[in-house]
KOLNU-449354 format. One record per residue (C-alpha): residue number from 0; x, y, z. Coordinates in steps of 0.5 Angstrom, whole numbers, plus 500, padded with zeros to 3 digits. Layout:
N
<NUM,<X,Y,Z>>,
...
END
This chain:
422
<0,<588,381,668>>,
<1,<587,381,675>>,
<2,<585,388,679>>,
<3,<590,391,684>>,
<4,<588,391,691>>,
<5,<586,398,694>>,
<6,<589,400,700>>,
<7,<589,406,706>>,
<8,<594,412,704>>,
<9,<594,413,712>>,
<10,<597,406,713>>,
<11,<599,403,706>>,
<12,<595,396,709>>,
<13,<589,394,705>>,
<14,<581,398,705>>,
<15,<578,391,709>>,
<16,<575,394,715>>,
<17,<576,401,714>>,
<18,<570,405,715>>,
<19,<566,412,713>>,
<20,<564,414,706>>,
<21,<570,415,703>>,
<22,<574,410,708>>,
<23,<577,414,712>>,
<24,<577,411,719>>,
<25,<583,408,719>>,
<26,<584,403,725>>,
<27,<590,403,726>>,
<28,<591,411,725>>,
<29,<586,412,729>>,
<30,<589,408,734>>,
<31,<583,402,735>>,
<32,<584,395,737>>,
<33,<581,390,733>>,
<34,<580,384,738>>,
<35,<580,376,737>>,
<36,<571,376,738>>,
<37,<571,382,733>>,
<38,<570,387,737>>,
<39,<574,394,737>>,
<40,<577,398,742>>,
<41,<575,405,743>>,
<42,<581,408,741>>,
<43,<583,411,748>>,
<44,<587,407,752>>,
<45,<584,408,759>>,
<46,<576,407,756>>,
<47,<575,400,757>>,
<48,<569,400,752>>,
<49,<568,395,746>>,
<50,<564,396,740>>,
<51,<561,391,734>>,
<52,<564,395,728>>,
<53,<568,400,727>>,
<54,<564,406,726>>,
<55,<561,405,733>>,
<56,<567,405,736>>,
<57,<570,411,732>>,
<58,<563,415,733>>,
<59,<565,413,740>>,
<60,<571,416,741>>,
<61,<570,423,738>>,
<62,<564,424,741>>,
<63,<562,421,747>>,
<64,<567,418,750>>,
<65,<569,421,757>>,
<66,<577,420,755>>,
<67,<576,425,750>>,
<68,<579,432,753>>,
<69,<579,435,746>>,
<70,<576,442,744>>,
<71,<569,441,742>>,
<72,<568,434,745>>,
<73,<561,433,748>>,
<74,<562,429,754>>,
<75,<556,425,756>>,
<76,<554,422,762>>,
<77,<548,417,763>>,
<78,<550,410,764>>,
<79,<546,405,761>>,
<80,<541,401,766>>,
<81,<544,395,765>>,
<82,<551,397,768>>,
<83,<554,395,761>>,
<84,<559,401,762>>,
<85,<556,405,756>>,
<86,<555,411,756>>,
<87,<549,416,754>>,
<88,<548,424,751>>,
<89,<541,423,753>>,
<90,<536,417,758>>,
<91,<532,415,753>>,
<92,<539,413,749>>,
<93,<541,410,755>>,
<94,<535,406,756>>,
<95,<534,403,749>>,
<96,<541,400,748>>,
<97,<540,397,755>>,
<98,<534,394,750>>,
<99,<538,392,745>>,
<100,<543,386,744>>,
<101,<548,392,742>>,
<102,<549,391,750>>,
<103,<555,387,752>>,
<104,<549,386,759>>,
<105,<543,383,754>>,
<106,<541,377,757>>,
<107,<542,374,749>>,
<108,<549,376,749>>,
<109,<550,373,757>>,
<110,<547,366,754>>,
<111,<552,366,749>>,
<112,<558,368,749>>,
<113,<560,368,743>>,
<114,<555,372,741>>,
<115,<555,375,733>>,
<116,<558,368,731>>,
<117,<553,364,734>>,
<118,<548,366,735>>,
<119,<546,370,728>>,
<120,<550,367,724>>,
<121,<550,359,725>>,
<122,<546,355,721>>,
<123,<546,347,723>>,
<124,<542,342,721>>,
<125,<538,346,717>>,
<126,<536,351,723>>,
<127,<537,357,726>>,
<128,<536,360,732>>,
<129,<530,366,732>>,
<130,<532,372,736>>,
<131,<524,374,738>>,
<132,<522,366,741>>,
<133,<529,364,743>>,
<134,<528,358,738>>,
<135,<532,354,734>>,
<136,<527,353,728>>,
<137,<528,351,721>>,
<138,<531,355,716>>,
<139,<525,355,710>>,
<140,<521,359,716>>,
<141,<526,365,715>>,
<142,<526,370,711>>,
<143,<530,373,707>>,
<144,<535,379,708>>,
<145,<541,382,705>>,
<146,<544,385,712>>,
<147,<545,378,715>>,
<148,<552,373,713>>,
<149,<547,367,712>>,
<150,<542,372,707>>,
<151,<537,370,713>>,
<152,<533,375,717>>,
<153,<534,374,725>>,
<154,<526,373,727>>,
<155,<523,368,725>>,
<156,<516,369,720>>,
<157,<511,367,725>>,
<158,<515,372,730>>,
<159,<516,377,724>>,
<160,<509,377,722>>,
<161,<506,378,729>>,
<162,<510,384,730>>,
<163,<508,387,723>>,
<164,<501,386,726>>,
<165,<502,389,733>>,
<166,<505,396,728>>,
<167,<501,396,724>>,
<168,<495,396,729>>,
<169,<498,402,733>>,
<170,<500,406,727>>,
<171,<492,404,725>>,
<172,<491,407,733>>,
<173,<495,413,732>>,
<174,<491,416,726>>,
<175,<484,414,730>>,
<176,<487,419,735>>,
<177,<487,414,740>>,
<178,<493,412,745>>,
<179,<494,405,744>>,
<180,<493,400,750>>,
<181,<496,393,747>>,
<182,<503,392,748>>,
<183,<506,386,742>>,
<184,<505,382,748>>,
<185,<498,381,747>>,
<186,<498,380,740>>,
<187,<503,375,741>>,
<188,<497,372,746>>,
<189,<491,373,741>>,
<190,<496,369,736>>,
<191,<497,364,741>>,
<192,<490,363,742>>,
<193,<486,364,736>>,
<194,<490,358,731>>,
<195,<484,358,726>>,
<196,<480,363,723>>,
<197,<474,365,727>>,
<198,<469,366,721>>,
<199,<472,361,716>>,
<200,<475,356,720>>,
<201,<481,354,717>>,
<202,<487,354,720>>,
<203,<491,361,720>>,
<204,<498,362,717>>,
<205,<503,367,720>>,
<206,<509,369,717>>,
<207,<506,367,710>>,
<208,<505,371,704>>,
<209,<501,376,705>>,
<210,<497,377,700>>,
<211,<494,370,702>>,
<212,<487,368,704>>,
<213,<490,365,710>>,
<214,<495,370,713>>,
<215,<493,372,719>>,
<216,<491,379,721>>,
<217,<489,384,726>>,
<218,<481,386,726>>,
<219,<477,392,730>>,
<220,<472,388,732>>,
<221,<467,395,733>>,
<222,<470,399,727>>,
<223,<468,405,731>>,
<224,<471,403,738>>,
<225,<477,403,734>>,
<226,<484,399,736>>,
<227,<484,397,743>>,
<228,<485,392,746>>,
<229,<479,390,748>>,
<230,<477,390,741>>,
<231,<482,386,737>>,
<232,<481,380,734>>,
<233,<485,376,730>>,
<234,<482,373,723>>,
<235,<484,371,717>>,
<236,<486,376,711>>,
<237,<480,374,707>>,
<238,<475,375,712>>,
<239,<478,381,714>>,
<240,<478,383,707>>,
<241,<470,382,707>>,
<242,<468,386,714>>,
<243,<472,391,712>>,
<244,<469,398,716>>,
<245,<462,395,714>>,
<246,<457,395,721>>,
<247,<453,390,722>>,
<248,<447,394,718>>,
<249,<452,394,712>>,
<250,<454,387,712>>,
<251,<446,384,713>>,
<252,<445,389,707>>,
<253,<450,386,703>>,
<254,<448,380,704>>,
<255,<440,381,702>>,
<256,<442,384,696>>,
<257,<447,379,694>>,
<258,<442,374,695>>,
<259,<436,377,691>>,
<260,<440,380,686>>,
<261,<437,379,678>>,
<262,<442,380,673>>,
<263,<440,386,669>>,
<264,<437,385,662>>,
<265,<437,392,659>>,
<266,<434,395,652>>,
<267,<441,397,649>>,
<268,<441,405,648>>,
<269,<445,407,643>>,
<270,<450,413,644>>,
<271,<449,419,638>>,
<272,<455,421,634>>,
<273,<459,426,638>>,
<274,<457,433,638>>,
<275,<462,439,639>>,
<276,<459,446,640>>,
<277,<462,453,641>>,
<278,<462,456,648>>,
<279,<461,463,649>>,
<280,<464,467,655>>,
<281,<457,467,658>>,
<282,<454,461,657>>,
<283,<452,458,664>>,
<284,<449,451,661>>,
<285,<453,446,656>>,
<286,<450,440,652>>,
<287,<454,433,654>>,
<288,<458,431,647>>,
<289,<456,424,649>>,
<290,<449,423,653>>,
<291,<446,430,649>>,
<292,<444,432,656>>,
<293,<444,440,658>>,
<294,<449,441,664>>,
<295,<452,446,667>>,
<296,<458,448,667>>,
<297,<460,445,674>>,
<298,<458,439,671>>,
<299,<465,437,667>>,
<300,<472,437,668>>,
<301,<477,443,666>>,
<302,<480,441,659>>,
<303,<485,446,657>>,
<304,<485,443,649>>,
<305,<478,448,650>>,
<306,<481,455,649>>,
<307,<474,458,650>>,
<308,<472,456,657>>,
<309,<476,450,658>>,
<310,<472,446,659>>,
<311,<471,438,657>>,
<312,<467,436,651>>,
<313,<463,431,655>>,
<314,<461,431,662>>,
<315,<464,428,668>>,
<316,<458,422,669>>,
<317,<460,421,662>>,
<318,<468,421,663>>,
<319,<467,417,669>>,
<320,<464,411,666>>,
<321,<468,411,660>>,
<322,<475,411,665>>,
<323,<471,405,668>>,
<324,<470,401,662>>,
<325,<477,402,660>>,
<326,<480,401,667>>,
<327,<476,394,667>>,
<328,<479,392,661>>,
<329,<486,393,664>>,
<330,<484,390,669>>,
<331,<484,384,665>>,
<332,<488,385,659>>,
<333,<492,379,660>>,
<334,<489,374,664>>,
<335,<483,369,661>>,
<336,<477,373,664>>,
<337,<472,374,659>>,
<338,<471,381,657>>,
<339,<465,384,652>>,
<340,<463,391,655>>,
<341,<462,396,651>>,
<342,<460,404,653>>,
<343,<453,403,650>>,
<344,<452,398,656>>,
<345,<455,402,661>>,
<346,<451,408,659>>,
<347,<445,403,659>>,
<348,<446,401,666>>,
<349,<447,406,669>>,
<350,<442,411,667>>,
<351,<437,411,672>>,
<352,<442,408,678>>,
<353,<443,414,681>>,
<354,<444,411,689>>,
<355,<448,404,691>>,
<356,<443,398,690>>,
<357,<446,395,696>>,
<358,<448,400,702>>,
<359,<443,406,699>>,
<360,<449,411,698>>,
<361,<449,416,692>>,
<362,<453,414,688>>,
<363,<459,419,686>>,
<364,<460,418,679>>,
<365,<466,423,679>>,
<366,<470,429,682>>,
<367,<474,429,688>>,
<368,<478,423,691>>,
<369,<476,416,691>>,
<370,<471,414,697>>,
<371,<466,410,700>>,
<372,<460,413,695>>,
<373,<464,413,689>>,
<374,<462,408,683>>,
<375,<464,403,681>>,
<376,<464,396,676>>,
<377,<462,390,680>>,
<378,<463,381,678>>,
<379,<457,379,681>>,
<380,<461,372,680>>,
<381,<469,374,679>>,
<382,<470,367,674>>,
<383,<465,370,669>>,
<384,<468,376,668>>,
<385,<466,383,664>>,
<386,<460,380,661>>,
<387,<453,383,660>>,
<388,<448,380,665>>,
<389,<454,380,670>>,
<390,<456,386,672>>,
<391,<452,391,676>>,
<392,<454,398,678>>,
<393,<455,399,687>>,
<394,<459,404,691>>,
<395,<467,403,692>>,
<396,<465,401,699>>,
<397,<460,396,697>>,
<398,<465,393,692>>,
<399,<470,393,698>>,
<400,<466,389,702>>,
<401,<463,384,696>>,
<402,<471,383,694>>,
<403,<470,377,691>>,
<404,<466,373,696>>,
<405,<460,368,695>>,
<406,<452,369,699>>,
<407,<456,363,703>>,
<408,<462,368,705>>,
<409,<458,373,707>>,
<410,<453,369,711>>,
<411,<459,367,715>>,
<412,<463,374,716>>,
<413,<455,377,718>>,
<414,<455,372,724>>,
<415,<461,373,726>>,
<416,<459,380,726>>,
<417,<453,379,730>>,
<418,<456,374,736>>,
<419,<460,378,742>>,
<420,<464,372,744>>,
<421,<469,370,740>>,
END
């Protein structure tokens, strides 16, 4: 049984191209005038305006339209720059719709007349015109988007991909404290000019997944002089991901512990049965149910299932590196990397490791958010896995930079840091 059709109860027609949350901009009650381009009038007669939807128009109309005499109408007086005949509560109103392609004056609108039909929204031959670089490209370099008719987005991926990076750099500026000095159009230049990685030598991908080696990226190349315009390079996800906010200390650093590492061969220890003791009121110091180890009481982590002090039965050490097992064998859960760590082996490697092997930072085992000093579970080779002999225990930064990078890598990311001249 097919479904009666809604219509407005102000004008009887059908609800297609009515507007508002309950669909109460009627355009006939409201007296806007719908033209042939698609356009809508203002809904005063003597106001020349137009508008591309209906809620712009109405908007408009009720509010900033100099026709409307009503009581408790705001009557707005900043015409656009750009001589359209809009106008505007305030100058920077004003001034970002002249920006715009909403302006009837907009070069993109003067260049094609049948602008909303043509422009956007018209695929031929396979192609599409991108509203950033002006171009008509294919399709397949479009993204996806449920606003547009053609289920398409208006910029291209490449153009999308080199805006992300330009917000991306300047909200990274803002957090440093600093006021950005690079406008979009110096990375649209970087980009123009770095076509392949610096470091790799591959060539560089915008506009791609964004997850992938080849992505391109904005890199500070001094970490401490921030993102600025004379320190922004462009490099690929990959290397970006190695360099990190390492020095060029820190990355010589990793490079000879990576070069020199031995796999540890340790006497497997093996954890006593736990022990659960009574806590007095008093008591300053308590033994670790799992390292038998006399702690103090700073040393563990609030348990409210302990009615005494409150405190866990084992202490944060211990509880780091059992979180640490467990989260690695998540990790790998449902893949095919190997895994055969036990809690024993961890207790046994990290028992004399008390600072980072690689950038010499003591390790911070648990407590407080993750940082740069927080120890973690590294692959020294990623495809062997949660093995015996090749796993170490690094810093979260160290594993950062290490990612899962070879010697060879690391070399060349180490040599980028140290030349000056890109």
């Amino acid at each position: 049984m097919l479904r009666a059709q809604a219509t407005c109860t102000k004008c009887k027609e059908p609800l297609k191209g009515h507007m508002g949350k309950h669909r109460e901009i009627c355009p006939t009650i409201h007296g806007h005038r719908l033209h042939a381009d698609g356009s809508y009038s203002c809904s005063y007669s003597t106001c020349p305006l137009t508008f591309t939807t209906l809620y712009s128009a109405h908007k408009h109309s009720t509010t900033t339209c100099p026709d409307n005499k009503t009581e408790g109408s705001v009557v707005i007086t900043v015409a656009c720059p750009s001589g359209c005949g809009a106008l505007f509560k305030h100058k920077g109103n004003a001034r970002e719709h002249a920006k715009t392609t909403a302006c009837s004056n907009h070069p993109e609108r003067i260049a094609h007349l049948d602008y909303k039909t043509t422009v956007h929204h018209v695929i031929e031959d396979g192609k599409k015109y991108c509203s950033c670089c002006k171009l008509q490209k294919s399709i397949k370099l479009f993204g996806l988007s449920t606003k547009s008719e053609t289920h398409l987005q208006h910029t291209c991926g490449n153009c999308y991909a080199i805006y992300a990076m330009f917000a991306g750099s300047k909200k990274r500026a803002k957090e440093e404290g600093r006021t950005p000095d690079f406008t979009l159009e110096t990375i649209k230049l970087l980009a123009a000019v770095t076509p392949i990685c610096p470091v790799f030598g591959y060539p560089l991908q915008y506009g791609c997944d964004k997850s992938a080696d080849h992505s391109a990226t904005v890199d500070a190349y001094i970490h401490a002089e921030g993102h600025q315009q004379s320190n922004l390079r462009i490099i690929s996800r990959r290397a970006n991901t190695i360099k990190n906010s390492a020095t060029t200390n820190e990355m010589k650093l990793l490079l000879d512990a990576v070069r020199s590492w031995i796999p540890p061969n340790p006497s497997i220890i093996t954890l006593a049965k736990r022990i659960h003791t009574v806590l007095s009121t008093d008591q300053t110091m308590k033994i670790c149910s799992v390292c038998r180890v006399e702690k103090a009481l700073i040393e563990y982590t609030k348990d409210a299932s302990n009615k005494t002090l409150g405190l866990s039965s084992r202490c944060k050490r211990c509880s780091a590196l059992k979180a640490m097992l467990s989260n690695a064998h998540t990790r790998v859960r449902n893949t095919t990397i190997p895994f055969s760590l036990t809690l024993d082996y961890l207790h046994t490697l990290a028992k004399d490791i008390m600072v980072c092997p690689i950038l010499k930072l003591p390790l911070q085992y648990a407590g407080g958010k993750l940082c740069d000093r927080s120890a973690s579970l590294d692959r020294f080779i990623p495809d062997l896995g949660y093995v015996p002999g090749n796993v170490w225990i690094i810093c979260d930064k160290a594993n950062r930079m290490k990612s899962d990078a070879d010697p060879n890598d690391i070399e060349r990311v180490y040599l980028y840091m140290l030349s000056s001249v890109i």
